[in-house]
NUVEXVO-633141 format. One line per field, with one value per residue: x, y, z of N, C-alpha, C, O in turn; residue number from 1. Coordinates in pm, 1 decimal. Example, Ala and Ser with C-alpha at 12.3 -4.5 7.8 and 13.67 -1.06 7.14 Angstrom:
// NUVEXVO-633141
n_east: 1319.0:1285.0
n_north: -569.0:-225.0
n_up: 780.0:708.0
ca_east: 1230.0:1367.0
ca_north: -450.0:-106.0
ca_up: 780.0:714.0
c_east: 1320.0:1290.0
c_north: -330.0:3.0
c_up: 780.0:787.0
o_east: 1423.6:1340.9
o_north: -331.9:113.8
o_up: 846.5:803.9
n: 1:2
***
This chain:
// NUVEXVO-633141
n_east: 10234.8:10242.0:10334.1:10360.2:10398.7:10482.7:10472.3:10537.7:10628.4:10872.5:10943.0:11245.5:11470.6:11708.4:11610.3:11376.9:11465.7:11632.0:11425.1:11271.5:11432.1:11470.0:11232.7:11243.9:11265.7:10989.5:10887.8:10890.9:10788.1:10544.0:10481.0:10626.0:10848.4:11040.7:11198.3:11266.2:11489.9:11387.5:11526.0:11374.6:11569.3:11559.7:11490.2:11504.3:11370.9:11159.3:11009.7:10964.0:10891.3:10914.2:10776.2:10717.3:10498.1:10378.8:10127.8:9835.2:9639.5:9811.2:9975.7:9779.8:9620.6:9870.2:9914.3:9697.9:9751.6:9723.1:9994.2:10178.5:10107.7:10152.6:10408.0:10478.7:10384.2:10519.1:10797.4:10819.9:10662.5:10467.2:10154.8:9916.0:10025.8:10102.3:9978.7:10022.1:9924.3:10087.6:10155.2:10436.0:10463.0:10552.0:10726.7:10644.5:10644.3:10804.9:10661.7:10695.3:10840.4:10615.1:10672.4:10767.4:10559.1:10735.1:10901.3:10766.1:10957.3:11185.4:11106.4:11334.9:11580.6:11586.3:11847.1:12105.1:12120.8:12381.1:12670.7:12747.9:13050.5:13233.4
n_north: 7652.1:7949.0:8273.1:8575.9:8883.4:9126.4:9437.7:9704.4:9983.6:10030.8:10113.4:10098.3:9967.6:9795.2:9651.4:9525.1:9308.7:9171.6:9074.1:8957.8:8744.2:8587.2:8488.4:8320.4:8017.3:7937.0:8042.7:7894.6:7661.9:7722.8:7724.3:7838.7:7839.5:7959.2:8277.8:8617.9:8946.6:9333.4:9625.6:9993.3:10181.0:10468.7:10487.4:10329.0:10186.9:10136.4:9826.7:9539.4:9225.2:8908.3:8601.1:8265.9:7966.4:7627.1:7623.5:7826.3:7885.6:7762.3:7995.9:8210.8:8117.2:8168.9:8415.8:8539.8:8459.6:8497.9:8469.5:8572.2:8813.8:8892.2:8895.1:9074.8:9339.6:9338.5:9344.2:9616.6:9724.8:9957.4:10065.4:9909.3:9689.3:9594.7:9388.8:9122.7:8864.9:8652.3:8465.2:8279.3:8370.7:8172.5:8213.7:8143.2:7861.0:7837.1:7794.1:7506.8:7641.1:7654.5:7450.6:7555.5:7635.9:7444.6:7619.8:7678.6:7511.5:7694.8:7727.4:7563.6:7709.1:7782.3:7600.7:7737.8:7637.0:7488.3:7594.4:7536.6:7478.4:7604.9
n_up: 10218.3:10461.3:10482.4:10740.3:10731.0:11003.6:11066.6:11310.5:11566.6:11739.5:12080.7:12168.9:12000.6:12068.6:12334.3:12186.4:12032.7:12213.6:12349.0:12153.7:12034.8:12292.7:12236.7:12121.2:12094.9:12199.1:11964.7:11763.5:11860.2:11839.1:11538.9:11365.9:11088.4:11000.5:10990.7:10993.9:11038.5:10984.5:10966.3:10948.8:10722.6:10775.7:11054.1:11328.4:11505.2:11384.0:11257.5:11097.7:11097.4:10948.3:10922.5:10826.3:10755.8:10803.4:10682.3:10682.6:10844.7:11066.0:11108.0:11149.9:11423.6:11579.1:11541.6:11672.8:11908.7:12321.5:12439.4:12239.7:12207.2:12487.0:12497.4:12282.2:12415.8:12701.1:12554.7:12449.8:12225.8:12023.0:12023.2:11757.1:11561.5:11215.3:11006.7:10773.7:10560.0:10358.4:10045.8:9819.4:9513.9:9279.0:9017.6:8692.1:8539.5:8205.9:7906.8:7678.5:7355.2:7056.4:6783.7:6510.3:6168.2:5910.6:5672.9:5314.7:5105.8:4839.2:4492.8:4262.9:4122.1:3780.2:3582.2:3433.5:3049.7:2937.5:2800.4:2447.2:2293.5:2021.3
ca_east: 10324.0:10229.8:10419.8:10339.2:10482.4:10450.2:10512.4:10571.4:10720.9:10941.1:11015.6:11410.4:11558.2:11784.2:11575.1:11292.6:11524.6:11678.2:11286.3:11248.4:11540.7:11479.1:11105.8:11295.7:11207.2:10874.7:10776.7:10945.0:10685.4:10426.9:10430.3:10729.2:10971.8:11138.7:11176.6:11371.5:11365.9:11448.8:11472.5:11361.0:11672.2:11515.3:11379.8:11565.8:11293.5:11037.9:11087.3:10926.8:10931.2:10878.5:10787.4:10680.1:10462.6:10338.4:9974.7:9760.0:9548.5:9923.4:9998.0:9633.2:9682.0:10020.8:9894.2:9627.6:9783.3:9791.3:10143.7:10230.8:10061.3:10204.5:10559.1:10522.1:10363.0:10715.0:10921.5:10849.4:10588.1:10407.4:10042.8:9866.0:10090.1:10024.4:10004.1:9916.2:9950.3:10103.6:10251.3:10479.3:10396.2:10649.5:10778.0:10559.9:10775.8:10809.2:10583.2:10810.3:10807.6:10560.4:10714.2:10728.1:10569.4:10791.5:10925.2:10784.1:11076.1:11182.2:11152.9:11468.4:11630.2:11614.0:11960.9:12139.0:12184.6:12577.3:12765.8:12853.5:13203.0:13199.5
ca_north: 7739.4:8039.2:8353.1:8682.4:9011.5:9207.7:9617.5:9792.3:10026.6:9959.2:10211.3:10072.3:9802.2:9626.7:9579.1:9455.0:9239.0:9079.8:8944.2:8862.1:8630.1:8511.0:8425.7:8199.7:7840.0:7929.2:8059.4:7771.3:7538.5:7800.0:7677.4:7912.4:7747.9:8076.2:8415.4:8729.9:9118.6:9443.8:9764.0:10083.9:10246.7:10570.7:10491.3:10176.4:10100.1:10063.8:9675.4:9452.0:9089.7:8812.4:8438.1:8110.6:7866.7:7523.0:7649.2:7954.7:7803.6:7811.3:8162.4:8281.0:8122.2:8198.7:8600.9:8555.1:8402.1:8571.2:8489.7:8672.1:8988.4:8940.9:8915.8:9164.0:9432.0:9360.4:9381.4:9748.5:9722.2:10063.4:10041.4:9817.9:9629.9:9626.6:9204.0:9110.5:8728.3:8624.9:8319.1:8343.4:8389.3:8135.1:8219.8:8049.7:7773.6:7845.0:7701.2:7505.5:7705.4:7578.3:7428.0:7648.8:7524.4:7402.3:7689.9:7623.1:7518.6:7771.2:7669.9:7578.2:7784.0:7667.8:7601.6:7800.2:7568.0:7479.1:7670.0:7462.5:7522.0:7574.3
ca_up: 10292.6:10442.3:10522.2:10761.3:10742.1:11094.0:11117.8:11437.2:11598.6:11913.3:12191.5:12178.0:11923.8:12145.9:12395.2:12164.7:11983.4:12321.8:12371.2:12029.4:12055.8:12407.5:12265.3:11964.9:12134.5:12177.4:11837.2:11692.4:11921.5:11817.9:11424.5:11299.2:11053.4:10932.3:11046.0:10967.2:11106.1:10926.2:11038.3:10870.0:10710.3:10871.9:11173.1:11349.2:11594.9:11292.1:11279.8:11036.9:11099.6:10869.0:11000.8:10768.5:10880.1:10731.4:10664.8:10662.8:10979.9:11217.3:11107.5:11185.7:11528.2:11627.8:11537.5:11750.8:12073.3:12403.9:12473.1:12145.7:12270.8:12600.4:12444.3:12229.7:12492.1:12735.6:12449.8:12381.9:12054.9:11980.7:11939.3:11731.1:11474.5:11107.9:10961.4:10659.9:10514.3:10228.8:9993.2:9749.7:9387.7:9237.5:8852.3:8619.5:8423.9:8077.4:7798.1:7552.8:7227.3:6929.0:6677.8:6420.1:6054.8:5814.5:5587.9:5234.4:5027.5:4740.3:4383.7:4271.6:4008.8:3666.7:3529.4:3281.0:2944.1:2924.7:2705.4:2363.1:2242.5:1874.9
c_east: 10260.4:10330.6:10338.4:10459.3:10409.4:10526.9:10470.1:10676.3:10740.4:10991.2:11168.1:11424.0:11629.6:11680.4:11438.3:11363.4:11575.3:11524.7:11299.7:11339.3:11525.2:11360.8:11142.3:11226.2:11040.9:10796.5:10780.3:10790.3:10569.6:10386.2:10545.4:10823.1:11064.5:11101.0:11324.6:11319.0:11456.8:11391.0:11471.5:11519.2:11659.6:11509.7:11448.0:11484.7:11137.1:11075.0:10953.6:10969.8:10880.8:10850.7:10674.0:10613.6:10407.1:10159.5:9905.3:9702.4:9719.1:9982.8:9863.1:9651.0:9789.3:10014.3:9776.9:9631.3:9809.1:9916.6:10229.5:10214.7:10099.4:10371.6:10613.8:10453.8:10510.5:10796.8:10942.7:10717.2:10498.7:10279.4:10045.3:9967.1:10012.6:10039.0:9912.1:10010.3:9990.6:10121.0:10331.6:10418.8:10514.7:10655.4:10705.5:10655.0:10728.9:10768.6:10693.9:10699.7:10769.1:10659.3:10711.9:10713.6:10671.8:10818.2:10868.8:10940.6:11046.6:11121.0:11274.9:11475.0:11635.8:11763.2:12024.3:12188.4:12343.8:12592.0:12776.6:12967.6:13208.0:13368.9
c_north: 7877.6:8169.7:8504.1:8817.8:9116.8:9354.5:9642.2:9881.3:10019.2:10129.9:10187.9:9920.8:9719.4:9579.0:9467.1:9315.5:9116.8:8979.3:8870.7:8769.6:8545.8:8415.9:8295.1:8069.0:7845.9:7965.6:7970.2:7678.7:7575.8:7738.4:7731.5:7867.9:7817.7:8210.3:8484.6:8879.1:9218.4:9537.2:9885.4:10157.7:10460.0:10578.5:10311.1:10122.0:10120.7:9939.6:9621.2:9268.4:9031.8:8650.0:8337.8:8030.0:7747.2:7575.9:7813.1:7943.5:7815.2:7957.8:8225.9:8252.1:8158.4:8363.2:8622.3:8512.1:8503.4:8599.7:8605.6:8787.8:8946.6:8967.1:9039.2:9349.5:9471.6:9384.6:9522.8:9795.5:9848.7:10053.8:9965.3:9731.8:9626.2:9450.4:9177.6:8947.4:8680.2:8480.8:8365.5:8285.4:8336.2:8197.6:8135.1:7964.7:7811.1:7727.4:7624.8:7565.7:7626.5:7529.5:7513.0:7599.6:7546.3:7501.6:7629.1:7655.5:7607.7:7710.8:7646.3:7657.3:7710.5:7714.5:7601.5:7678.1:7596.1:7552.5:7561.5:7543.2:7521.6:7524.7
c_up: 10299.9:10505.8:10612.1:10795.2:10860.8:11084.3:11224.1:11457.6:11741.3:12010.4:12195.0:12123.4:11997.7:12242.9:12332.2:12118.0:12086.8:12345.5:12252.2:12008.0:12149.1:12378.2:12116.2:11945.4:12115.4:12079.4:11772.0:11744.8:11858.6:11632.7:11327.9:11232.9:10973.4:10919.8:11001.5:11017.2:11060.6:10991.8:10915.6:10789.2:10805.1:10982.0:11248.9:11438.2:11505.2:11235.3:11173.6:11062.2:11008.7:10962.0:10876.1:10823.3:10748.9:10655.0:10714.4:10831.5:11121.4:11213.5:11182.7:11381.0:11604.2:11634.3:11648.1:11891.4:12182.5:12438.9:12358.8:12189.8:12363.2:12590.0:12392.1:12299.9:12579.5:12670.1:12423.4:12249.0:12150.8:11942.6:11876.1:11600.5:11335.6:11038.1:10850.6:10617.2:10366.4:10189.3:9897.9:9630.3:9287.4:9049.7:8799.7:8506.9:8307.1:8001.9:7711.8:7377.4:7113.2:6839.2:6562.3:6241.1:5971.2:5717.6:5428.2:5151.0:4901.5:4611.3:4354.5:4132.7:3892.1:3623.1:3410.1:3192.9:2966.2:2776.4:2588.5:2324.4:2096.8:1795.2
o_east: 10224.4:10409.4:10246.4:10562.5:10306.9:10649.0:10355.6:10785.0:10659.4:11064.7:11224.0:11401.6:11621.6:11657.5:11400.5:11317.6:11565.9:11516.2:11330.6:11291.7:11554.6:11347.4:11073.0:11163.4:10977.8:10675.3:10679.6:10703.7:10490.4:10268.7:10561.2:10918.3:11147.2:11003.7:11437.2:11206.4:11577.9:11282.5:11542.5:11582.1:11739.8:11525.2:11421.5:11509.1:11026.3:11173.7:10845.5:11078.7:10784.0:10918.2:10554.9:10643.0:10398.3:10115.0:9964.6:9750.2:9717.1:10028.6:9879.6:9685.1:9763.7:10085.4:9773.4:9540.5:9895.5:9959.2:10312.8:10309.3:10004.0:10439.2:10719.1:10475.9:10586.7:10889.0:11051.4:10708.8:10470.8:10265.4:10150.1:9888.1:9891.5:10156.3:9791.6:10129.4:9909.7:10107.9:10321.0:10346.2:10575.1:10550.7:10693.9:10719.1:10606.7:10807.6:10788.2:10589.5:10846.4:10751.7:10594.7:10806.8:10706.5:10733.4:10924.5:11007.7:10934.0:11067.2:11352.2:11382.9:11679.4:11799.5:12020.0:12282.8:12403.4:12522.9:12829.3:12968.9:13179.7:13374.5
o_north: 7935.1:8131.3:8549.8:8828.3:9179.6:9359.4:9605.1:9878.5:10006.4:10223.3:10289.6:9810.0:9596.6:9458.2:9365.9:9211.6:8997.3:8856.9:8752.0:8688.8:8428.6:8307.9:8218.7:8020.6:7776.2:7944.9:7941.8:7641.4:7489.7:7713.1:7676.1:7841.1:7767.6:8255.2:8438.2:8925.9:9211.4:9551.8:9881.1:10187.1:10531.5:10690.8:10200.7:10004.6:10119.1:9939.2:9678.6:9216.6:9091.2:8613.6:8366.1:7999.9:7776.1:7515.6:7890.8:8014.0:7866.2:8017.8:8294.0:8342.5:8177.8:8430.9:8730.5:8523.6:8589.2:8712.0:8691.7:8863.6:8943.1:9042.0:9098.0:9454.9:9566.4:9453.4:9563.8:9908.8:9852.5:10032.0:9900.9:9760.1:9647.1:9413.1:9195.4:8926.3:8678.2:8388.0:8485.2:8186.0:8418.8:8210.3:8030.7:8010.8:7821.4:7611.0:7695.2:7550.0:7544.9:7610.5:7529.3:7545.9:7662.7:7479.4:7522.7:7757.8:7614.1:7605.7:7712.2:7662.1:7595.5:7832.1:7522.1:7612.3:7697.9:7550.4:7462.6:7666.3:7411.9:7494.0
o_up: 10197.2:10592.2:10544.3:10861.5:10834.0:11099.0:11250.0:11399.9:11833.1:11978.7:12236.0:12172.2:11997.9:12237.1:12391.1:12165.7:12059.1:12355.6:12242.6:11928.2:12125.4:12435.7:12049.0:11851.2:12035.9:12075.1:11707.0:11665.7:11820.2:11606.0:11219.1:11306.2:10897.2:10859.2:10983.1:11033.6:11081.1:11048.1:10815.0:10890.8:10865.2:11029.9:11201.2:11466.2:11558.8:11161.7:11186.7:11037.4:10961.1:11058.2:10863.0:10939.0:10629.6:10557.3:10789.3:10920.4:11233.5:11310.7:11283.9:11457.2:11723.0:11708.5:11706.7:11973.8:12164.4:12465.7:12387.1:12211.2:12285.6:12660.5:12417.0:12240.3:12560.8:12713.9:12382.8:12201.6:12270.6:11822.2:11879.4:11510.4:11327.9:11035.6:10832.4:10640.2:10273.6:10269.0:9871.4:9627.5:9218.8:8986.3:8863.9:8412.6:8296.3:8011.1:7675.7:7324.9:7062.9:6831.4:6528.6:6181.2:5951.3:5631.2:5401.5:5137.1:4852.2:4646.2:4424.0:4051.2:3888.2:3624.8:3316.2:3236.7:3001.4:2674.4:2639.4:2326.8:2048.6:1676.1
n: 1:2:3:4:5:6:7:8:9:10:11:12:13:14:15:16:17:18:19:20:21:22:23:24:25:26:27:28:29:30:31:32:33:34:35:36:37:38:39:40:41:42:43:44:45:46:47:48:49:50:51:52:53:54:55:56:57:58:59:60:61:62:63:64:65:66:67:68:69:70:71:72:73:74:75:76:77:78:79:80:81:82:83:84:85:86:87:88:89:90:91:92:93:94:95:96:97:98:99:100:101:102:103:104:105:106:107:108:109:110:111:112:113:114:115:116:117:118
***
């Protein structure tokens, strides 16, 4: 599984957003099997997308397709985009804990002589 994270910035959010929706079917065909898009809390037409793909090799293509750059030229996108590739970095399962050796046992106490009763 691989994952890319796109930065841009858009001349106007809705209207980029209306492409980026209209272009849904075709990213899907393109290799895409999960996408998401945040906007700056600052800045609402600094857009980050996210998109998933089965392999490293359909991300690499799918970033490099004309139709992408022709999508994302109509849409509004700002100069050159910023993309960088990731995976994720799952939690490493936990070792089970050694056994820990065997405490030696104490001595036992020696036991006080009984009392006689005279």
């Amino acid at each position: 599984m691989a994952q890319i994270f796109v930065r841009h910035t858009v001349n106007d959010f809705s209207k980029w957003r209306k492409a980026y929706d209209a272009f849904d079917a075709e990213r899907k065909g393109m290799g895409v099997i999960g996408d998401a898009v945040y906007q700056s809390l600052d800045d609402p037409n600094d857009v980050t997308v996210y998109h998933a793909f089965k392999t490293r090799r359909r991300a690499e293509i799918f970033v490099a397709s004309d139709r992408l750059k022709e999508v994302m030229k109509d849409a509004g996108v700002k100069g050159k985009p910023k993309i960088w590739f990731v995976k994720e970095s799952k939690k490493p399962r936990k070792a089970a804990k050694p056994k820990s050796p065997a405490k030696p046992k104490k001595p036992a106490k020696p036991k006080k002589p009984a009392r006689r009763k005279s």
